[in-house]
Backbone of each chain as ProteinMPNN parsed JSONL, in Angstrom:
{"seq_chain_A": "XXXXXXXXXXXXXXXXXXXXXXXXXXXXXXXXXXXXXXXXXXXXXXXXXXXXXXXXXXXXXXXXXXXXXXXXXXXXXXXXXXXXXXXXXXXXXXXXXXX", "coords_chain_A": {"N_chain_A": [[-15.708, 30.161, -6.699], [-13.82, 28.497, -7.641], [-12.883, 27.14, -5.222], [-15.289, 26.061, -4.615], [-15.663, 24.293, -6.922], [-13.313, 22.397, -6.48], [-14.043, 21.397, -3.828], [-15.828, 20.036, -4.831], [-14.766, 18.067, -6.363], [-13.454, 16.417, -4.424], [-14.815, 15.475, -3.344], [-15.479, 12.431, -3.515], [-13.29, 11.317, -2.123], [-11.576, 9.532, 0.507], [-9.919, 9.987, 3.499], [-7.651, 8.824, 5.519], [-7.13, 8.698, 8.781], [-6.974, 9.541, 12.42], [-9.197, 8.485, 13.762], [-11.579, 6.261, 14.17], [-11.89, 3.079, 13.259], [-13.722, 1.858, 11.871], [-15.327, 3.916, 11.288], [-14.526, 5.156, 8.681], [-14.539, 2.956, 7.109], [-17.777, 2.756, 6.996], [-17.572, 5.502, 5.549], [-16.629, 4.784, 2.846], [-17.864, 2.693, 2.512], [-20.209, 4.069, 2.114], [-20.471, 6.212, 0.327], [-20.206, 4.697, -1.978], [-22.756, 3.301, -2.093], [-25.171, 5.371, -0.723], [-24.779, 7.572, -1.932], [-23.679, 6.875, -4.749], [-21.725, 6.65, -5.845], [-19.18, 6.411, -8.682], [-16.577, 5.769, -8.243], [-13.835, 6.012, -5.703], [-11.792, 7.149, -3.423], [-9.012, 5.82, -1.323], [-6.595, 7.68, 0.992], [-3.924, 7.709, 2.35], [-1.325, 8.53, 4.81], [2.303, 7.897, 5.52], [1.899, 5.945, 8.612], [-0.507, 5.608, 8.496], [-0.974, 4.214, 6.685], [-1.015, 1.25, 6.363], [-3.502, 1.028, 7.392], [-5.036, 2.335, 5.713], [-5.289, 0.215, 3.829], [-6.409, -2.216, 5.252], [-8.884, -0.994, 5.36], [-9.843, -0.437, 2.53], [-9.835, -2.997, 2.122], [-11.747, -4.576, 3.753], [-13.993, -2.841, 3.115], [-14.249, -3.667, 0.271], [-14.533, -6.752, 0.702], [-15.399, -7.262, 2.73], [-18.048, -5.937, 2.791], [-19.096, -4.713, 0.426], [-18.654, -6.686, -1.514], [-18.021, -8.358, -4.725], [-19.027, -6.702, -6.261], [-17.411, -3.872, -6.007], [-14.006, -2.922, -6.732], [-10.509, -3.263, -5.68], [-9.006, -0.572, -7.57], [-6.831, 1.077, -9.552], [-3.614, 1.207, -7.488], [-1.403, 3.675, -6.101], [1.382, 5.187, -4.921], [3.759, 7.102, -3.3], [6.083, 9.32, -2.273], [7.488, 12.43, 0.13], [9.878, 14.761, 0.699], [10.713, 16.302, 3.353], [11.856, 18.829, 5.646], [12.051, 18.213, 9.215], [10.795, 19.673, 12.429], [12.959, 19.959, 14.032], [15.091, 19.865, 12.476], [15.676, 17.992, 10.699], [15.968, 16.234, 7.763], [13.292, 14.235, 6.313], [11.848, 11.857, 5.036], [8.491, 11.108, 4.109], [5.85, 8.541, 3.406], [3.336, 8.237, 1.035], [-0.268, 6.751, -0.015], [-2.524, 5.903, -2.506], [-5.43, 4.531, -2.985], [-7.486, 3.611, -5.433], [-10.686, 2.828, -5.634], [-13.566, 1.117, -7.419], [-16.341, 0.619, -9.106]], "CA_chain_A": [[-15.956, 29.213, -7.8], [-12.649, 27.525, -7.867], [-13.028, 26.237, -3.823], [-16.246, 25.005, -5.282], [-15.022, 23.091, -7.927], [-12.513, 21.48, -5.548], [-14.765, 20.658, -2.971], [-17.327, 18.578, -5.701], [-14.06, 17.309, -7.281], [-12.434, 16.002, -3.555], [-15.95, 14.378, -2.386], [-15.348, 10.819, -3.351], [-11.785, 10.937, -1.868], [-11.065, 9.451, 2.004], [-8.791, 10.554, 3.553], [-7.542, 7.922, 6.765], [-6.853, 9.362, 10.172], [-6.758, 8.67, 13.928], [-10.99, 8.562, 13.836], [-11.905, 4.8, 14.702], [-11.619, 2.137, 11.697], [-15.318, 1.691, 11.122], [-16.089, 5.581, 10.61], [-14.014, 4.896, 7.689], [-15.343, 1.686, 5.901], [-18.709, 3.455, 6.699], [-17.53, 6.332, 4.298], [-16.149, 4.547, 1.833], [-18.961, 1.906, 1.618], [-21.561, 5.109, 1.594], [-19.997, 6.817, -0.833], [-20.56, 3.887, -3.242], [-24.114, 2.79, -2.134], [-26.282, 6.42, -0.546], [-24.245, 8.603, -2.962], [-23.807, 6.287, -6.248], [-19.886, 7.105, -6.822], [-18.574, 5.364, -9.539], [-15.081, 5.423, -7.618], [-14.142, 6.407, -4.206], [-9.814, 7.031, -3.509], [-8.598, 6.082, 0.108], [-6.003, 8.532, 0.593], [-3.303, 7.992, 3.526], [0.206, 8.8, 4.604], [3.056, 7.103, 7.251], [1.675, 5.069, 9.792], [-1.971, 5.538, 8.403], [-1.078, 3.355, 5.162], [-1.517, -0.342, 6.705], [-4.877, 0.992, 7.956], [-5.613, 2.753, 4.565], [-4.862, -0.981, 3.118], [-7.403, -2.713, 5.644], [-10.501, -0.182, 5.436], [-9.75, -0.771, 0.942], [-10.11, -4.687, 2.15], [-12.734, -4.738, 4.653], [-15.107, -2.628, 2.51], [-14.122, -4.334, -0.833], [-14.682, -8.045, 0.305], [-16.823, -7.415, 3.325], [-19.541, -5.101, 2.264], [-19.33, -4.96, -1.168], [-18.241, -8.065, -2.46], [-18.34, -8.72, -6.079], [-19.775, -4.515, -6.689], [-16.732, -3.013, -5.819], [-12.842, -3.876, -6.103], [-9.651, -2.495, -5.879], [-8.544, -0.673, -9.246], [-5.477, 1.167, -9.353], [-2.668, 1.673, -6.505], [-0.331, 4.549, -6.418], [2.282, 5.282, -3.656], [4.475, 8.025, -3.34], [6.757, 10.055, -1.207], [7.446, 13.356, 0.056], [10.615, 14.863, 1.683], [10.703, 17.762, 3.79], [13.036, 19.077, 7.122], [10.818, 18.644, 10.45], [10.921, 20.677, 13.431], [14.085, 19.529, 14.58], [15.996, 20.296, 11.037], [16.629, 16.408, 10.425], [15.864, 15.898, 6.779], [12.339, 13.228, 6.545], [10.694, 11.392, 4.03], [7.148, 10.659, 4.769], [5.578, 8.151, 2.081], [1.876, 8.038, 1.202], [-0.854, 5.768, -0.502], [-3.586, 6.486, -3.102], [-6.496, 3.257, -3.562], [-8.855, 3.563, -6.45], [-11.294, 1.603, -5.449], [-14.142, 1.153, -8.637], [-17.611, -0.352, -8.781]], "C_chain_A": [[-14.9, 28.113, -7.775], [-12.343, 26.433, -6.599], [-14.185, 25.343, -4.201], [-15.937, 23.872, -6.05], [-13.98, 22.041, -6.977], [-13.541, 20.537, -4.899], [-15.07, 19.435, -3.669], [-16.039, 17.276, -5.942], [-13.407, 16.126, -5.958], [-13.628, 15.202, -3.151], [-15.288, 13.133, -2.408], [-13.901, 10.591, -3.181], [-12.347, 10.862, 0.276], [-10.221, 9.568, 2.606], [-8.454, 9.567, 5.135], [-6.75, 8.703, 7.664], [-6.817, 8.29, 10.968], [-8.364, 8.234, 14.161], [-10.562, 6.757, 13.771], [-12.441, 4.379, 13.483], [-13.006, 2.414, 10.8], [-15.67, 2.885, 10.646], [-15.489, 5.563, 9.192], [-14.382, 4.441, 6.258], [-16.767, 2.621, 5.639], [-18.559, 4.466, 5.617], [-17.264, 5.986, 3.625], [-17.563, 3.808, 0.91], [-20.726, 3.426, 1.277], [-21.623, 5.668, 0.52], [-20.543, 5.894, -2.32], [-22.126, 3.845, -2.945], [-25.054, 4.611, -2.132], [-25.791, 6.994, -2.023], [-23.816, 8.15, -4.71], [-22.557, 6.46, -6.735], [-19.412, 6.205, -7.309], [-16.949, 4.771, -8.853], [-14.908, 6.491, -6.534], [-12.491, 6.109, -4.382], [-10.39, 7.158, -2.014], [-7.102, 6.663, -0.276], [-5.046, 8.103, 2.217], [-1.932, 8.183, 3.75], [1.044, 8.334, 6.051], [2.0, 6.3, 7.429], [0.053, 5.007, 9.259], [-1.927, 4.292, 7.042], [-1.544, 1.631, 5.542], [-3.008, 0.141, 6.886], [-5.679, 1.503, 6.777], [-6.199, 1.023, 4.004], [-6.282, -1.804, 3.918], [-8.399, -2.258, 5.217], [-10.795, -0.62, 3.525], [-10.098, -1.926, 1.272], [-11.138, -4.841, 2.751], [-14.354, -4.166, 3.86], [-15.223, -3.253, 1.199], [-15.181, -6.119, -0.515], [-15.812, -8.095, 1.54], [-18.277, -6.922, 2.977], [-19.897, -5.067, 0.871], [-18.744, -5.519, -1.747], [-18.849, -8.176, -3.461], [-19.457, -7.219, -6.635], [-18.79, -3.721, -6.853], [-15.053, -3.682, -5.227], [-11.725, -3.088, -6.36], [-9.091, -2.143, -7.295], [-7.015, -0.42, -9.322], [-4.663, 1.847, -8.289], [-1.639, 2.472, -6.867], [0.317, 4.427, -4.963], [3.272, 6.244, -4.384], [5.056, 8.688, -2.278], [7.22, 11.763, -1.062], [8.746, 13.639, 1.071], [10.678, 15.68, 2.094], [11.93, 17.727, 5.404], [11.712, 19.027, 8.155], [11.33, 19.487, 11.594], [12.736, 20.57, 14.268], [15.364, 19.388, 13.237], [16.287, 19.265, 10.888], [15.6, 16.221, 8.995], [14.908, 14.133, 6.481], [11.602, 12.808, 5.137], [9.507, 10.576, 4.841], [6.094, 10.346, 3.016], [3.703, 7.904, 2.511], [1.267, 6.836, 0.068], [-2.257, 5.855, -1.427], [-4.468, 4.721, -3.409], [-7.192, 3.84, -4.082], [-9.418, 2.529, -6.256], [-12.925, 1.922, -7.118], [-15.533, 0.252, -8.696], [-17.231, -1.404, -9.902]], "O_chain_A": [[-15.199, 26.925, -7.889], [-11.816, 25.327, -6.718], [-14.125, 24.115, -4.138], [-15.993, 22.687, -5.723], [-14.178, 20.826, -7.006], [-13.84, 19.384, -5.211], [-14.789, 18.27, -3.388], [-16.179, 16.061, -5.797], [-12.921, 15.068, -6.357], [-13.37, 14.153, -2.56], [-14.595, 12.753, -1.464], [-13.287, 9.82, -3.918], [-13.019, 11.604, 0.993], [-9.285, 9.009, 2.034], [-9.34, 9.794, 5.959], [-5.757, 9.321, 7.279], [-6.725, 7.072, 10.82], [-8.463, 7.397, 15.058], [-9.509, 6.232, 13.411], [-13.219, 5.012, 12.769], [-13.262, 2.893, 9.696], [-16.315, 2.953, 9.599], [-16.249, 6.137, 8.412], [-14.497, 4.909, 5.125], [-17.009, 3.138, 4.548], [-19.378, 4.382, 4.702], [-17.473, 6.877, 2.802], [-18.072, 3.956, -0.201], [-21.719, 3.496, 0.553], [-22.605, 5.697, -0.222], [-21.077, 6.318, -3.345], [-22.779, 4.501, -3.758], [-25.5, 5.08, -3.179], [-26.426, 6.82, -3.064], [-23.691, 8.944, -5.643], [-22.302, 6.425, -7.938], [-19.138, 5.177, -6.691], [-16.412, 3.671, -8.987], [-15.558, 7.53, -6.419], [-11.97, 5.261, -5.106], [-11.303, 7.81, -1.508], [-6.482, 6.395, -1.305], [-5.706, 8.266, 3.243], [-1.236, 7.978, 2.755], [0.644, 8.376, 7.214], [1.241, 5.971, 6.518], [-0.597, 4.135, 9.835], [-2.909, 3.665, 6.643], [-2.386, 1.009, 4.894], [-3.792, -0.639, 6.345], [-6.874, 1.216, 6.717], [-7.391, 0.764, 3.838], [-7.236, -2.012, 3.169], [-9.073, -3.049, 4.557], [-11.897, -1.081, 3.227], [-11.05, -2.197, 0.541], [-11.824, -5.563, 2.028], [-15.445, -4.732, 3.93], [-16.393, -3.442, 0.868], [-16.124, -6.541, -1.186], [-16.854, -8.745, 1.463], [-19.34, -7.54, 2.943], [-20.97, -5.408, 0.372], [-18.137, -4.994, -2.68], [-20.08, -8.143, -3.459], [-20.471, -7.148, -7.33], [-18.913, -2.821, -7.684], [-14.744, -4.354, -4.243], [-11.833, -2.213, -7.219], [-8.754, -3.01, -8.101], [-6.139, -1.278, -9.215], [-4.917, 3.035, -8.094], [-0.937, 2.162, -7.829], [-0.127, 3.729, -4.051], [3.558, 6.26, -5.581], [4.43, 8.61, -1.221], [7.305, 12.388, -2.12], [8.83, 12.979, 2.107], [10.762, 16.515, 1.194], [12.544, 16.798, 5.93], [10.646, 19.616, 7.977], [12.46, 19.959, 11.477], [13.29, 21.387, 15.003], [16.412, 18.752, 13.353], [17.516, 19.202, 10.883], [14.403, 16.062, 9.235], [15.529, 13.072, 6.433], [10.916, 13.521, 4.406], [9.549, 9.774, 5.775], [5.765, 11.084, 2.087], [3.082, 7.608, 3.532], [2.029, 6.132, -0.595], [-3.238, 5.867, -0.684], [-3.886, 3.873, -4.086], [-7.754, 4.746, -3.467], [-8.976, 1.416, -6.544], [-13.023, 3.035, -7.636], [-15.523, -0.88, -8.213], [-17.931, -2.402, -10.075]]}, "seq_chain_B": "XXXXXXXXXXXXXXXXXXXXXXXXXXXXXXXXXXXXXXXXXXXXXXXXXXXXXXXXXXXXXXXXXXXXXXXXXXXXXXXXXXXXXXXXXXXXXXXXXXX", "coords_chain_B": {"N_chain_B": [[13.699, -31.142, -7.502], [11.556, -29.61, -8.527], [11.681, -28.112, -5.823], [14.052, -26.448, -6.387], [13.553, -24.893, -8.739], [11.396, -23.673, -7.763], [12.696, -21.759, -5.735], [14.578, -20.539, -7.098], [12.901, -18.661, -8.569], [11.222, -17.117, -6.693], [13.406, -16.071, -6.113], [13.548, -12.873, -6.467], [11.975, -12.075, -4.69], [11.473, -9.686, -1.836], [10.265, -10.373, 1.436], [8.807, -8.523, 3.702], [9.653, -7.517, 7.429], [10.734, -7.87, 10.693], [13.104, -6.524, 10.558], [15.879, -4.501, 10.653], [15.217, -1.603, 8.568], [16.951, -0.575, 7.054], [18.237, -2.787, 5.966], [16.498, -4.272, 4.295], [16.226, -2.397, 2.272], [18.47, -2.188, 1.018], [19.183, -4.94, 0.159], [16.652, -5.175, -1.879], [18.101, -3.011, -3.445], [19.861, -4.776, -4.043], [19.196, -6.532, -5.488], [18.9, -5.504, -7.904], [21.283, -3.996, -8.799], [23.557, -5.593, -8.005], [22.824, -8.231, -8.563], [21.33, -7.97, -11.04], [18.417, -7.83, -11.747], [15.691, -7.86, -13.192], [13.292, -7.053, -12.179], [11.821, -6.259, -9.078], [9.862, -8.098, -5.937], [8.329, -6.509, -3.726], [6.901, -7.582, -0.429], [4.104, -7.674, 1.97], [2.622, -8.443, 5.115], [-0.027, -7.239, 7.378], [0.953, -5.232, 9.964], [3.478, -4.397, 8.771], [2.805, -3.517, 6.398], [2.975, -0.463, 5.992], [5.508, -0.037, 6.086], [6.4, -1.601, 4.007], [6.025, 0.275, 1.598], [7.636, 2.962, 2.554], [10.348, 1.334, 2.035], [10.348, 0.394, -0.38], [9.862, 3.607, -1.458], [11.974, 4.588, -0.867], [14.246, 3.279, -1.747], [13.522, 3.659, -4.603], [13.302, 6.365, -5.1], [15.523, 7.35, -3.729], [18.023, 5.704, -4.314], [17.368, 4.809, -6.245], [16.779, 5.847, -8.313], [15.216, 6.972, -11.158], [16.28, 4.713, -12.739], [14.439, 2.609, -11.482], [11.222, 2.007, -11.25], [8.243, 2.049, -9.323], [6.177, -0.343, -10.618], [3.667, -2.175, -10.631], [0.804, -2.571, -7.909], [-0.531, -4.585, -5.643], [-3.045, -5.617, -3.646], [-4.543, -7.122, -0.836], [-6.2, -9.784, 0.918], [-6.697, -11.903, 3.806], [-9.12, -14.061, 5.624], [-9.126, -15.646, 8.29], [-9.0, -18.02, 11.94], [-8.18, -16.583, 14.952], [-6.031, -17.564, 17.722], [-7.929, -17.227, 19.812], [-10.009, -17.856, 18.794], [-11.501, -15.866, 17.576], [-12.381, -14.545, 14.553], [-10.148, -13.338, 11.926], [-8.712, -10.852, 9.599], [-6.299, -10.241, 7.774], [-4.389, -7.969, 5.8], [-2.556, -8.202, 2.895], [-0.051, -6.933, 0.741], [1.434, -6.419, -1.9], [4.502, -5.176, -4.103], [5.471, -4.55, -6.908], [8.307, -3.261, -8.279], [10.23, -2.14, -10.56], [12.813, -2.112, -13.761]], "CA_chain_B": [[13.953, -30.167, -8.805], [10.612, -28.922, -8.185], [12.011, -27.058, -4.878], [15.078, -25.688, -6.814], [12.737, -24.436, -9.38], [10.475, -22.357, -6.299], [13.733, -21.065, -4.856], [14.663, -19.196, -8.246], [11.362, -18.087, -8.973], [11.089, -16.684, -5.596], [15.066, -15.008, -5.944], [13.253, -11.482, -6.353], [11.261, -11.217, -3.586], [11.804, -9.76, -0.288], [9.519, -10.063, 2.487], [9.591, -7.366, 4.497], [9.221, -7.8, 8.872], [10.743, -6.714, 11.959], [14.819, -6.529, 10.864], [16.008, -3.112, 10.002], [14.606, -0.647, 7.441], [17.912, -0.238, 5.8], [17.821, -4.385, 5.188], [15.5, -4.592, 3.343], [16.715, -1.49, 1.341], [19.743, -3.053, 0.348], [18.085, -6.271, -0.351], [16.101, -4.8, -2.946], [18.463, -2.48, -4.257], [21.188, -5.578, -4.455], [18.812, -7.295, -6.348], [18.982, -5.071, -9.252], [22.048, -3.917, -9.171], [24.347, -6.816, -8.079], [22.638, -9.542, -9.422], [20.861, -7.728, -12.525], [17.034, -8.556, -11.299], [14.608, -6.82, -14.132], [11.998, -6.888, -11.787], [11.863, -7.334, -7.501], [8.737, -7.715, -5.524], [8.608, -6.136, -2.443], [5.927, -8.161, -0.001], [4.654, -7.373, 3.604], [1.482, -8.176, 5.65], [-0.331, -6.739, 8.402], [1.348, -3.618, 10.427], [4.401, -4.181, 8.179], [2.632, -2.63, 4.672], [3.431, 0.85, 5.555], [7.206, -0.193, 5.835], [6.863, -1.759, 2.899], [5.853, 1.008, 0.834], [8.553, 3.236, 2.881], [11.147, 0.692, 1.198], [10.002, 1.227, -1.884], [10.253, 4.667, -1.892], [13.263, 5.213, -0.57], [14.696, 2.526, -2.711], [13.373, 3.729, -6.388], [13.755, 7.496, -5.488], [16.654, 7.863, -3.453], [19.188, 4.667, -4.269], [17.672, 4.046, -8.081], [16.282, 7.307, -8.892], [15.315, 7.392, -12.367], [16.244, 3.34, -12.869], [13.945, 1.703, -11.272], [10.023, 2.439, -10.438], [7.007, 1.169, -8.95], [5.398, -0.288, -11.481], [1.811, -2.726, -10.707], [0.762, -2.364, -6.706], [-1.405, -5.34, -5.669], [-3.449, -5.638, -2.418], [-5.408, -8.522, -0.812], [-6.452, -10.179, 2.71], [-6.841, -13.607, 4.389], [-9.516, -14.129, 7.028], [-8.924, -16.718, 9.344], [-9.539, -17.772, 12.972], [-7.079, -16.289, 15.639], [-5.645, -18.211, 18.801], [-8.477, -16.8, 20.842], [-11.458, -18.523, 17.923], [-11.912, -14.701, 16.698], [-12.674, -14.306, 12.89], [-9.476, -11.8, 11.937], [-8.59, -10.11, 8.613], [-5.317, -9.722, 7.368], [-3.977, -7.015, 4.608], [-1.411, -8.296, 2.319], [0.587, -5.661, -0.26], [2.782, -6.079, -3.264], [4.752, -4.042, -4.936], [6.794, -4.479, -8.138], [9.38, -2.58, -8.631], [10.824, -2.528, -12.582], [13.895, -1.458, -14.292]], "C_chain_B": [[12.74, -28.999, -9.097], [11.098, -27.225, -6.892], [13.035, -26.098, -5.64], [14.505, -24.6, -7.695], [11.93, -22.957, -8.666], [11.693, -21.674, -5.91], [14.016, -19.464, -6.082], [13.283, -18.474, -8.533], [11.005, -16.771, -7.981], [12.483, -15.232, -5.019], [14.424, -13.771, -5.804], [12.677, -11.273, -6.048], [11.468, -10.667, -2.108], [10.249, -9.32, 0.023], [10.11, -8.99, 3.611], [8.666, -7.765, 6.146], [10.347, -7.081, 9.424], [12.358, -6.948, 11.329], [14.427, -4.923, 10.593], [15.735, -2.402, 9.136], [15.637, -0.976, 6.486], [18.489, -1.878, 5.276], [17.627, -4.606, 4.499], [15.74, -3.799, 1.912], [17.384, -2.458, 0.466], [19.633, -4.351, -0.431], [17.821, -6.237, -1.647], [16.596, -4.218, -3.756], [19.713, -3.589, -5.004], [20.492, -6.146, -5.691], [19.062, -6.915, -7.931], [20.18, -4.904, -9.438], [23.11, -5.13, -9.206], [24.161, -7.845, -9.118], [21.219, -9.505, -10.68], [19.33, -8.132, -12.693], [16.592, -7.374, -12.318], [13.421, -6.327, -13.35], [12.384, -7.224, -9.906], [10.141, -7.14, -6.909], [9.095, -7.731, -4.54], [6.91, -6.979, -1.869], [5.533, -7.858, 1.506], [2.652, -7.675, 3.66], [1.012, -7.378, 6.843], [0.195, -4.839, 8.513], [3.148, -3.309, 9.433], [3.989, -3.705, 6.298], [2.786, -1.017, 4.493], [5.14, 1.098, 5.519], [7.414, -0.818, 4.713], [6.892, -0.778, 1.651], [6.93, 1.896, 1.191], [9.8, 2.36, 2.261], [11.357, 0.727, -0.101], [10.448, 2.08, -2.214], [11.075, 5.298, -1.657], [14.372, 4.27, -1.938], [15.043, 2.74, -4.251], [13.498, 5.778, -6.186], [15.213, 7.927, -4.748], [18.271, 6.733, -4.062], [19.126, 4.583, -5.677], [17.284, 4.508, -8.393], [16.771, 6.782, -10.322], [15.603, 5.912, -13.101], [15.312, 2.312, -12.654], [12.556, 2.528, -10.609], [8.867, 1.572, -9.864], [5.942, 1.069, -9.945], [3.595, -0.872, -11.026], [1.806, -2.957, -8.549], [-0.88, -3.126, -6.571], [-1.785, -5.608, -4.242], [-4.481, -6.575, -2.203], [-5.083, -9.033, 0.62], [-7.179, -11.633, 2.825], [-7.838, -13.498, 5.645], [-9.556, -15.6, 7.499], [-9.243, -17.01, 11.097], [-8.19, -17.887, 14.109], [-6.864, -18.002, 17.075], [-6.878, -18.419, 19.666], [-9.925, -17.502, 20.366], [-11.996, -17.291, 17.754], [-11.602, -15.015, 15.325], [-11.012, -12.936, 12.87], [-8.931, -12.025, 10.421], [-7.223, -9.521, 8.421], [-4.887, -9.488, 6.372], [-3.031, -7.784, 4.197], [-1.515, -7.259, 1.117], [1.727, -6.448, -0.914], [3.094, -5.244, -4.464], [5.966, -4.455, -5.95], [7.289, -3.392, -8.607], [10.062, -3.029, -10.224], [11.588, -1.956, -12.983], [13.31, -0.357, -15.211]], "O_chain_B": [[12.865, -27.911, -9.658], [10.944, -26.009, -7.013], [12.821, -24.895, -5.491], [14.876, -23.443, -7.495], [11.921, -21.761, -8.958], [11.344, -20.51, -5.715], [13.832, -18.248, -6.036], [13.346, -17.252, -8.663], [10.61, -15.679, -8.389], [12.558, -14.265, -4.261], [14.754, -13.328, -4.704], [12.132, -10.271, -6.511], [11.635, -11.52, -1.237], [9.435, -8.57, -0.516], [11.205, -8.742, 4.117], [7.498, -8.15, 6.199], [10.867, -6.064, 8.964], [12.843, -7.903, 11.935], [13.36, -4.335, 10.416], [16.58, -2.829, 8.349], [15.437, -1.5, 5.39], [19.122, -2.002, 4.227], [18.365, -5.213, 3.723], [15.555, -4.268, 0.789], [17.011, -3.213, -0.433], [20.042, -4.566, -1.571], [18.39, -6.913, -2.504], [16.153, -4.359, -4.896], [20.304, -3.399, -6.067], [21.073, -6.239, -6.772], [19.319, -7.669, -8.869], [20.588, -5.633, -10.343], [23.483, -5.6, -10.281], [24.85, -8.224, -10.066], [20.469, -10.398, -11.073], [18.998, -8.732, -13.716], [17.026, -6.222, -12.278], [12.686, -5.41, -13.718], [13.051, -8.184, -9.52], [9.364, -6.281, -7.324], [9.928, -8.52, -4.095], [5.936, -7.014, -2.62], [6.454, -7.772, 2.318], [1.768, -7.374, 2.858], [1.938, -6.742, 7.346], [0.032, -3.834, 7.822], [3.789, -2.259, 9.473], [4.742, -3.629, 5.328], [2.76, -0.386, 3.437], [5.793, 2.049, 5.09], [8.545, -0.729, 4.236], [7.703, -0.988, 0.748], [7.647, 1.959, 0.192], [10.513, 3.254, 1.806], [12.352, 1.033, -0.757], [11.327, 2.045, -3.075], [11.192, 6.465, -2.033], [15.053, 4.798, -2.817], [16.006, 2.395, -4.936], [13.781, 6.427, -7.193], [15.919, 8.802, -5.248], [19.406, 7.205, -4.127], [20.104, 4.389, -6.4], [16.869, 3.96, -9.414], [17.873, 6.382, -10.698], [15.096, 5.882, -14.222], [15.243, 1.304, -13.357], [12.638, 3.404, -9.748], [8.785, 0.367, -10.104], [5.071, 1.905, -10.186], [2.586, -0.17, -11.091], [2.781, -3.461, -7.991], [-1.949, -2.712, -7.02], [-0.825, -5.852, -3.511], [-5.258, -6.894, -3.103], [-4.077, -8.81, 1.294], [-7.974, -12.214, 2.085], [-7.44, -12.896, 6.642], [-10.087, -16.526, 6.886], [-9.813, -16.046, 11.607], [-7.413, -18.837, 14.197], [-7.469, -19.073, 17.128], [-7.04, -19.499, 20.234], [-10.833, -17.719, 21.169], [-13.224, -17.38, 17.748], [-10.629, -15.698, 15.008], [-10.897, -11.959, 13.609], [-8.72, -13.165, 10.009], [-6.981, -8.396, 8.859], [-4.768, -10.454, 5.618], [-2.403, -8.257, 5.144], [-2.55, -6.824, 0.612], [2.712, -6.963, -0.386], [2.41, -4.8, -5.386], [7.153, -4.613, -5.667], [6.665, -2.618, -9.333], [10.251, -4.14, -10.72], [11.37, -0.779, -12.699], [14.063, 0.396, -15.829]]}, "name": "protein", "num_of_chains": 2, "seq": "XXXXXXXXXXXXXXXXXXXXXXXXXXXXXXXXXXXXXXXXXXXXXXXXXXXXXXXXXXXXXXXXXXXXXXXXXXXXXXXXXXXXXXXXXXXXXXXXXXXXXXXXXXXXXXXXXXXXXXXXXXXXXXXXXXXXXXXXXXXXXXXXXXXXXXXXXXXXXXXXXXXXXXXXXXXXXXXXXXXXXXXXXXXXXXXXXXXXXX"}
């Protein structure tokens, strides 16, 4: 029940990877149009955040211009030890994007 | 008097590009502390918006913890036509930072 509830609750979140730009926009802009989501979060962390920042721009002003626009931006950081015991912060990026 | 005018106006922003991480830090953290800035905006386009957010958050949790946070996080893109007469799309990010 409770993985359930997650799941439904995590749909309209993207999450940005190494996967090729467009598979991206495609989910974001689907999410709003097949699936009807009132709001859709790109979700990325390090080195994925400029590309979070494009795919939020590219589907905002290319595809759904004047339907769908950026709402509110969060950012945040996380510090942990990596494999090599050297003490790392690794900062991430939350877009609310909003019809 | 006009230019002198833009210069102050402009005092609390850093652009962020290719110098050193810990630059830019300092930069931002001088602003507040040295010279008493209520507010700085951090600015960066392209492949430099995940270093800007990295600035940020090293900035307001490790240097001004508890002083200073990220308050309004604004995102936005320019298309224009490259060297080559390609169409290209570039991310801009800002981030205010607030006492």
């Amino acid at each position: 029940m409770e993985t359930e509830k997650k799941e439904r609750t995590n749909d309209n979140v993207v999450f940005i990877g190494e996967k090729p730009f467009m598979n991206y926009v495609t989910a974001v802009v689907m999410q709003f149009t097949t699936l009807g989501a009132p709001e859709v979060v790109i979700k990325a962390r390090g080195k994925f955040i400029a590309k979070a920042v494009d795919i939020a721009e590219v589907a905002t002003k290319r595809f759904l211009e004047n339907q769908v626009k950026s709402d509110n931006i969060l950012i945040d950081s996380a510090e942990f030890t990596n494999k090599e015991g050297r003490q790392v912060r690794v900062s991430s990026i939350e877009i609310y994007l909003k019809k």
